[in-house]
N, C-alpha and C positions, 0 to 999 in steps of 0.2 A: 450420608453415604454409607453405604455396605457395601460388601466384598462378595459374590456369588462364584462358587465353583462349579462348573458344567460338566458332566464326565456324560462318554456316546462312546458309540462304536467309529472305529478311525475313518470309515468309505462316510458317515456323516457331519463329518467334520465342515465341511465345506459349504451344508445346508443351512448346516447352524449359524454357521457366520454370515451366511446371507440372509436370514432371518435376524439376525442382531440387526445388520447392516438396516432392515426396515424399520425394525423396530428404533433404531434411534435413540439409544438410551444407556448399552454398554461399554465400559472404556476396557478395552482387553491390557491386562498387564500379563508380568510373566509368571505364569505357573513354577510353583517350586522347584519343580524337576527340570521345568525346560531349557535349562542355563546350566545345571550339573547330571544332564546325560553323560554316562561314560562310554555308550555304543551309540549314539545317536540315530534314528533309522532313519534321516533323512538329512541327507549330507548337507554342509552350509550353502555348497559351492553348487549344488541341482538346484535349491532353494533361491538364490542369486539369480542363478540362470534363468528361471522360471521366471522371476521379478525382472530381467532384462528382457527379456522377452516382451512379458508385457507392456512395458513401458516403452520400447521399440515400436510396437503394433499398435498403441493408444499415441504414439505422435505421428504415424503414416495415416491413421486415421482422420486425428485433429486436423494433420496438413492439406488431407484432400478436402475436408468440410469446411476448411478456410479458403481452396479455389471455388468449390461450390458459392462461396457466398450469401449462403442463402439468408432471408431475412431474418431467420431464429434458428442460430448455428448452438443453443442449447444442447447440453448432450441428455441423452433420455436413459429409463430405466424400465427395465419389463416390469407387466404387475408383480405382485409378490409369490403369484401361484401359478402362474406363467413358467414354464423352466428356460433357461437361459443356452443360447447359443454354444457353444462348444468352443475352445479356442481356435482350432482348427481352422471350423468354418468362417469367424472372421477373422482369420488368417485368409483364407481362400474370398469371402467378396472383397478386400482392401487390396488383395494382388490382383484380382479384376478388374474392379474399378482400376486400377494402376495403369496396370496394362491394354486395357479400354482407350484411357487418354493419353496412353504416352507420347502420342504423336503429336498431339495438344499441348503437353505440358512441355514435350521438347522443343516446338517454335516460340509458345511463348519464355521460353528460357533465355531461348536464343535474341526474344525481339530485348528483353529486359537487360540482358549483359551489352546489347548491343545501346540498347541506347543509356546506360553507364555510362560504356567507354566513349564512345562516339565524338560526344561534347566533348571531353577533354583535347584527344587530334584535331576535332575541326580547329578550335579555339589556338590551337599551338601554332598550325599551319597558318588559319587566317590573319596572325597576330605578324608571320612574316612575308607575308604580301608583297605590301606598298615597300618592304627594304630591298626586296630583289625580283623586280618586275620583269627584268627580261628573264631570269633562270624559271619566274616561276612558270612561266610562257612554254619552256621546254620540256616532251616526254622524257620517260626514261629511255626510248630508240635512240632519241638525237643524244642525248648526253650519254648514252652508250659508245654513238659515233665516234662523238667527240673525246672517248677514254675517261670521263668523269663519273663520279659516283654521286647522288646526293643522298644526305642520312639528316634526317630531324630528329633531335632530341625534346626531352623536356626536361628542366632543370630544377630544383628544390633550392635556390640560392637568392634568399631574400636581401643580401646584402652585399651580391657581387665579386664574394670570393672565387666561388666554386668556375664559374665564368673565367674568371682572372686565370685560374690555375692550366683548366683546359687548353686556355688559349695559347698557355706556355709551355704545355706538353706538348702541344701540335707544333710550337715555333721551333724545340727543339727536334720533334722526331722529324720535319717533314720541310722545317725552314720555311719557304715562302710559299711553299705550293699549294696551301689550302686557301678557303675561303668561309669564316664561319660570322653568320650573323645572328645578332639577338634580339627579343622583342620584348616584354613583359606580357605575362598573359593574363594571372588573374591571382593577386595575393602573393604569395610569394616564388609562385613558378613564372620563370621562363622560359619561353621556347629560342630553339637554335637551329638553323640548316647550315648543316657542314658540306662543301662543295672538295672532293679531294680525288685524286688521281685513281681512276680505277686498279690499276697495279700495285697501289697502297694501302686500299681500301678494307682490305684483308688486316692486316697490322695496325688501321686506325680502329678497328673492332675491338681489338684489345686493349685498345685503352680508356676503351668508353665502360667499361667493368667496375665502375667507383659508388660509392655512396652519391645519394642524389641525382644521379643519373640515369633517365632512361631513355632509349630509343622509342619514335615513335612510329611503330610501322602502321603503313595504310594496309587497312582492309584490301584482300587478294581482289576484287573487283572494280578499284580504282591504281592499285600499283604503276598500269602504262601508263596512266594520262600524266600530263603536265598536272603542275601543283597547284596552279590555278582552277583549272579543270576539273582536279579531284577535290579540290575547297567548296567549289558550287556544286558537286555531286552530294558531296557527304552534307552541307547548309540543309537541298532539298530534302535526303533522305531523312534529317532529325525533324526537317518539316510533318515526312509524312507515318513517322513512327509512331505517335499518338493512336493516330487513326485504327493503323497495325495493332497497336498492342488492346485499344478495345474492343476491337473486333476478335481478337483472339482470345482473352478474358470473354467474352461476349459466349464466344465458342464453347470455353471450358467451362462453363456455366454452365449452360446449354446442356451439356454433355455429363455433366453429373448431377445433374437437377433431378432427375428418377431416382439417384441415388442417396438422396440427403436425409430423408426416414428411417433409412439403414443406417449410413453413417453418423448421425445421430446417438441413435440403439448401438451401434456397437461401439463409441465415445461412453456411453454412461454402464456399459455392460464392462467392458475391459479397464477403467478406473475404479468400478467396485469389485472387481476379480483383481484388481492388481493392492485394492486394500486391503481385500481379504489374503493375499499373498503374506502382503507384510505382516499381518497378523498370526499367519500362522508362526511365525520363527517365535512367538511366545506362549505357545503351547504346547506341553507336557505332552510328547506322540512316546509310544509304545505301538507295535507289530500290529493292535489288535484295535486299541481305545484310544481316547484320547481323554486330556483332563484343562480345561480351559478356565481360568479367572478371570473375572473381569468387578469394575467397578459402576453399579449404578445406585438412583436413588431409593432408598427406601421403599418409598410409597409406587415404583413402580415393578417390584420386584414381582409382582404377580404377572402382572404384564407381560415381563420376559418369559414367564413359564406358561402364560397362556399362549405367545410366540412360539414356543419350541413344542408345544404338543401335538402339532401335525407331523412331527417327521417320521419315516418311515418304519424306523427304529424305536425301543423307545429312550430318551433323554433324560439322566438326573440332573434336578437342578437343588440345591441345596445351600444355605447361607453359613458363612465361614465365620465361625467364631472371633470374637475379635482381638484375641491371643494367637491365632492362627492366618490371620491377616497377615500378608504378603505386601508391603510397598505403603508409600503413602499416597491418602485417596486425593483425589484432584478435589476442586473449586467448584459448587456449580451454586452460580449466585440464585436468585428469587426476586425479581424485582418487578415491580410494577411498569409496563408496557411505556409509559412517559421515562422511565430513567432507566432501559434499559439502555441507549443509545448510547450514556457513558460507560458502561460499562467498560467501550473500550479504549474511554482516556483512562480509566482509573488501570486497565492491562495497560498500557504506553509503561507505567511505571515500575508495576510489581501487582501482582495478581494477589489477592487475600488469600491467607493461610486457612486449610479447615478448622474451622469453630471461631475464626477469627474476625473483627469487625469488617465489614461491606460497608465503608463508604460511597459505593455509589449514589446512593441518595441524596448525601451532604453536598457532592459536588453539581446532583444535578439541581438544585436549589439554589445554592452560591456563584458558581460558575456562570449562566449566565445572568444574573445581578451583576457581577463584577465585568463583565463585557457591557452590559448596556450602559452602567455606571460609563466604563473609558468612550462610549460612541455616542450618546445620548444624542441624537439629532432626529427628527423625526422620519426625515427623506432619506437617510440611509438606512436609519432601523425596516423604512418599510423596502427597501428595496433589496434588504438582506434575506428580509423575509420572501418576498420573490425568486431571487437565488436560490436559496435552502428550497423551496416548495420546486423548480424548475430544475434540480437537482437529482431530488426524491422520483420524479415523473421521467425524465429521461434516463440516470441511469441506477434509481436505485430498485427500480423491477428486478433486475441482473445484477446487482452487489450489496451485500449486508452493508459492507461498509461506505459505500455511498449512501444509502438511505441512514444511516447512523450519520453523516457526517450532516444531512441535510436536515435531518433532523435538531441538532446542535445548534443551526445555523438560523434553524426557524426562530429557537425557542432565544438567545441571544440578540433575535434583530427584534421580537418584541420588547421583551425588555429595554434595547436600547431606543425604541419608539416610546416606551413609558416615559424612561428619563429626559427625552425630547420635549414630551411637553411640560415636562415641571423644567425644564433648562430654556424652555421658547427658542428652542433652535429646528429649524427648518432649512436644511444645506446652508450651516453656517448661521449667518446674519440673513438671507437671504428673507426668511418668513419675520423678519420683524421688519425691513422695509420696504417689501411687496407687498404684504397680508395685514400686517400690522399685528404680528401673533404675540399676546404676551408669557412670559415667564409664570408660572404658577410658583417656582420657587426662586430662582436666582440664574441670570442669563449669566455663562461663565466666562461670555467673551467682553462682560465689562467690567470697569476697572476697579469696582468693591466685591470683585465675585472670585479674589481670592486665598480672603479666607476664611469665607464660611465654604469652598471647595476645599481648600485645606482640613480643616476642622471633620467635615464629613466622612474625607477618605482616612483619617487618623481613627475614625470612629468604629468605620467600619472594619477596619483593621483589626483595631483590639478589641470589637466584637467577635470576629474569626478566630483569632488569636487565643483568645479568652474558654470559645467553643472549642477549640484543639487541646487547650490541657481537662476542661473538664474530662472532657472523653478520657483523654489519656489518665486520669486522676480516676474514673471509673474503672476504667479495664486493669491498670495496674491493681486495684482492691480486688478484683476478681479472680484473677489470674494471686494474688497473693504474691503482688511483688514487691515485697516495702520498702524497697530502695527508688525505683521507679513513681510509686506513690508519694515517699516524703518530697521527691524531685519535684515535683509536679505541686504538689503541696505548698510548697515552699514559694515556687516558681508565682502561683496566684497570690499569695499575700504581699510578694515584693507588687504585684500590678497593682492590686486594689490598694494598698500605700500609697503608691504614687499615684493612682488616681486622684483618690482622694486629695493627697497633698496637692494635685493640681487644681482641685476644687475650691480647696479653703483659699487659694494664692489669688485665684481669679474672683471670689466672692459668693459662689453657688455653695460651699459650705463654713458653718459658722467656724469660728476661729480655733474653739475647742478640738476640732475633728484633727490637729494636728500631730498631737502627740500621739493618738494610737495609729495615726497612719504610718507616722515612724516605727512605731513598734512594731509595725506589721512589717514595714520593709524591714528590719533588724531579725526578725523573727525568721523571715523568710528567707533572707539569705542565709541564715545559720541552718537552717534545716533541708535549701538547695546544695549547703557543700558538705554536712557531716557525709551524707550517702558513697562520698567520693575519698573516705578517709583520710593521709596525709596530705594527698594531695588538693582537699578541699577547697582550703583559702584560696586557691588559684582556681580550682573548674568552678564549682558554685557561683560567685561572680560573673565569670565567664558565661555561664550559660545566662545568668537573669541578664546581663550586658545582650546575648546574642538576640532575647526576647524581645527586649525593649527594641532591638535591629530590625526584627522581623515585623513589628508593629510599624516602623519608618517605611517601611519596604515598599508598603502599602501607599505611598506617597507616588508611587506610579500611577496609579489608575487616575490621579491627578494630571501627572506629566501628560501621559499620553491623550487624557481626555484635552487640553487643552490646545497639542500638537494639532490635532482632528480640526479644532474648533478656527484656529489663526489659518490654518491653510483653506477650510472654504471660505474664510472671511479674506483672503487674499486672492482665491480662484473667482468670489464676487465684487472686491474692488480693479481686480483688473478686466473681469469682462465690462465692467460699467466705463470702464475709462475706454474703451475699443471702441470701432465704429460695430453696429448691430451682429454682422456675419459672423466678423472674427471675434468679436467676444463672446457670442454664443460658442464658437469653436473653443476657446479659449476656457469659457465655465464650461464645457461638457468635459475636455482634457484634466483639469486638474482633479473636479469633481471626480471625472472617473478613479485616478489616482488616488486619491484618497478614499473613496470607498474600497479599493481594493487592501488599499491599508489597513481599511477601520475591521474587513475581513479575516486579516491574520495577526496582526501584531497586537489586538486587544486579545486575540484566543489564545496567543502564547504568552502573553502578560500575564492573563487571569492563571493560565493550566501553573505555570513556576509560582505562583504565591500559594496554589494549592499543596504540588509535591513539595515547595523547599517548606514552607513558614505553617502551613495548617497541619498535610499528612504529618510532618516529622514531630508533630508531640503527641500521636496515640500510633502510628499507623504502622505494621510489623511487614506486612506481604508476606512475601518469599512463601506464595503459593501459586501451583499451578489451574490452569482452566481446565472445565472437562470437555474431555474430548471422545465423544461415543464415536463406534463404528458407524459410517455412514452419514454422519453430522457435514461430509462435504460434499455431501454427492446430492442427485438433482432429485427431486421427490419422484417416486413410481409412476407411471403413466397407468391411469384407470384400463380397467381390463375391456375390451371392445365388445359394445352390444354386439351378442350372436345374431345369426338371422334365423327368422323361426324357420324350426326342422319341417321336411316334407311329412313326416310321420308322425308319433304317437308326437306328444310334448316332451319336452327333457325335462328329467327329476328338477326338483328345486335343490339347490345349494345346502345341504347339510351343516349344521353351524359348528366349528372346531371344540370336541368335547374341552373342558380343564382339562387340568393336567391331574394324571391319578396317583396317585402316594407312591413314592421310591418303595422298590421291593428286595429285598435283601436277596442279594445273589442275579438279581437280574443281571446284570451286568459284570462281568469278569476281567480285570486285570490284569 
């Protein structure tokens, strides 16, 4: 990474950063001065403004292009030589379009709050029916007649207090003269119709003012009818609001479908004006010029300045000393197209420091081994892979991190279709007595298979294990950290000790091999606790103790492979024991379950043996990703064949000169 300073005249400020914004390449930090202006020429608080603004007019936009609907609600970008809209003006088509369909948007607001609410009162009322058949019989004229009031509530009292209470505020305010019934509606609400004397009814309002309590008034177009009456109105009406609400969606479609090119263009016009917004509060402005930093890489540093030499003005671009360097530079990894997709388990954790090791590669090697390792079935390996691939094609056209997540998923359900056929599992037990499939290496659902499972996953452990301090035992040498180095140091001779020592015990090495294996472990421990000085005798041990832990740890991939293994081989002894239907129901159910298992909890098994037991014996992070202008925004939409002119032909396109050597005093300050 390098550091580029841009200095322009200030009216080109604005071109420049939409030129970065194409180019895709600069991270803007803050210019020296832009932070200890002492007169600032452009107040915080117009700068804010301006950025509310935008962000204001970029979600009236988003919102009308989400009633639109339309089938690629993508937002777009003008070419790069195309000049851009005015804020203004999409200010003025978005209050258009607005007020275009307000009529539209106002019924369908109306049909949507209504059918909200709607369910809830029908539900309340309908629930008190059958307890009062003759009151619900009556309008509000006759029970007018009759001096009665009636009031429905809904109640939030899941255990019949709140009820209780009511009922003993009414017994005192009013003694006998009311009538209140209850019904359950749906969870923890019930509903109530209060029957009370219209010359009371004034004063029972007041006491209905409580927590959990509310009144349920009918819609002004059922109010006269009896309650029966207004229950089959409002039933019909939630009948016929569906219909209502897509025809009126139908409408607003309809109605801004001319519109959705634009609103589009002005979605991807007004989030790259509102980044370049933010970018400006990190630039050095003066009355006149302006003075811009930014961070990109090396090798594209030409690039930028073949970008900037069309502007109107001319643009110094110049590279900053690296004493004179402002901020620390971000992350940008290098990876080859198969492991870029970890990339971003290895950010879940800590992003790599500049100059500092990029384990993406290790994880994306390891990682799914260690997932096929825990799933190893052939039928779920390939049906992972189905998923992952069914993933990528649905939605990872529209999200990096779907298509990374699909990609994971791919490369994990192979692997764990490898380990299927060396394990001879086919859903379970299923392919050894449907198919007759055999084990190339060891079926783990029988009952000498575990431990050479055992033995494997201890293997492959303190191969990881083994690989986390070399690294770490290399980068501390490099980095000249002899504390960290003798740790590390140390840390492998107490392993290969006890390897060993477990060799000669078992027979695979001769008897000799034991004395230096102790020495090795002796050795090693003294040189994991010097680093640590008084307090040695106590971390040193500690830490080879925590190794040899993190090698056990590794006995998961065990566990969980075998979890996988008993539940198809129980989801296939109980559909065999079912009559044909329901045991197919029964293998499809659990199967499913468990492939959904074998989905995440082998990915987050594997991902925690990486960060806790491998990352933590080389892995530093505490760096951030890079992040160029325009890296979120939707790629440029190519510039529209012209239509051939009625006249002469039009010139051919002129190719944008380089950029020609900074000129002393061009430019003024």
């Amino acid at each position: 990474m390098t550091q580029l300073e841009i200095l322009g005249h200030r009216e080109q400020l604005d071109d420049v950063l939409r030129r970065l914004q194409h180019v895709r390449t600069v991270e803007v930090t803050d210019a020296p001065g832009a932070a200890a202006q002492d007169e600032p020429t452009e107040p915080p608080a117009a700068v804010d403004g301006d950025r509310r603004e935008l962000a204001g007019l970029l979600y009236r936009a988003e919102r009308l292009l989400a009633l639109a609907a339309p089938a690629d609600a993508s937002p777009l970008l003008p070419p790069p030589d195309e000049p851009e809209p005015s804020t203004a003006q999409l200010a003025e088509l978005v209050s258009r379009e607005e007020a275009r369909t307000a009529a539209v948007q106002a019924t369908l607001e109306r049909l949507r709050e209504e059918a909200d609410g709607l369910p809830r009162s029908t539900a309340s009322l309908a629930a008190l029916l059958p307890l009062v058949p003759e009151l619900a019989e009556l309008s509000d004229a006759e029970l007018a007649a009759m001096h009665l009031t009636q009031i429905a509530l809904s109640l939030d009292d899941p255990d019949g207090a709140v009820t209780a209470e009511l009922r003993g505020q009414l017994e005192e305010f009013l003694g006998r003269s009311f009538l209140l019934v209850t019904a359950p509606v749906d969870g923890s609400a019930v509903g109530c119709l209060l029957l009370v004397p219209s010359t009371r009814a004034a004063e029972v309002e007041g006491l209905l003012g409580r927590d959990r309590i509310a009144r349920v008034d009918l819609p002004e177009e059922y109010a006269s009818q009896s309650l029966a009456s207004a229950v089959a109105r409002m039933q019909g009406r939630l009948a016929a609001l569906p219909t209502e609400l897509a025809e009126a969606e139908r409408h607003l479609r309809h109605a801004l479908a001319a519109a959705v090119p634009a609103l589009r263009a002005a979605c991807g016009t007004l989030a790259a004006r509102l980044e370049r917004a933010s970018a400006t509060v990190r630039v050095d402005l003066t009355e006149r010029t302006f003075a811009l930093r930014g961070w990109t890489p090396r090798s594209r540093s030409a690039a930028v300045a073949d970008a900037l030499a069309g502007t109107d003005r001319p643009v110094v671009v110049t590279e900053v000393r690296a004493r004179d360097r402002v901020g620390t530079p971000p992350t940008l990894l290098r990876n080859v197209r198969f492991f870029r997709p970890f990339e971003r388990l290895v950010g879940f954790l800590s992003w790599p420091g500049q100059g500092g090791l990029d384990p993406t590669g290790l994880m994306a090697v390891v990682l799914p081994l260690l997932f096929g390792i825990m799933v190893g079935d052939v039928g779920y390996g390939l049906l992972l892979v189905a998923i992952g691939w069914g993933i990528r094609r649905r939605w990872g056209v529209r999200s990096q991190a779907a298509d990374d997540g699909g990609r994971i998923l791919i490369a994990g359900g192979w692997w764990s279709t490898i380990f299927g056929v060396l394990f001879g599992e086919l859903f379970g037990n299923f392919g050894r007595y449907a198919l007759d499939m055999p084990a190339l290496w060891f079926y783990r659902g029988g009952p000498a298979a575990l431990e050479p499972l055992l033995l494997f996953v201890l293997g492959v452990g303190a191969a990881h294990v083994v690989l986390g301090l070399l690294i770490g035992l290399w980068t501390a040498v490099r980095e000249r950290h002899s504390g960290h180095a003798l740790e590390r140091l140390g840390t492998l001779l107490v392993l290969c000790g006890l390897f060993a020592l477990a060799g000669a015990v078992v027979g695979v090495l001769p008897g000799g091999a034991i004395t230096p294996a102790v020495a090795a472990v002796v050795v090693g421990v003294v040189l994991a606790s010097v680093v640590h000085g008084a307090l040695g005798a106590l971390l040193g041990p500690l830490e080879v103790v925590g190794t040899i832990g993190n090698i056990l740890s590794y006995l998961r991939l065990a566990a969980v492979g075998l979890a996988s293994v008993y539940l198809a081989i129980v989801a296939n002894e109980l559909a065999r024991q079912a009559p044909l239907l329901l045991g197919l129901l029964i293998a499809v159910f659990f199967h499913s379950l468990n492939l959904a298992l074998a989905a995440f909890s082998p990915m987050i098994q594997a991902l925690r043996l990486h960060y806790v037991e491998f990352f933590s014996k080389f892995y530093e992070g505490n760096g951030r990703a890079f992040a160029p202008l325009g890296a979120d925004l939707p790629a440029p939409q190519e510039p529209a064949p012209s239509r051939p002119p009625a006249g002469p032909a039009a010139p051919a396109a002129q190719p944008v000169p380089a950029p020609a050597e900074p000129v002393a005093g061009a430019l003024t300050r």
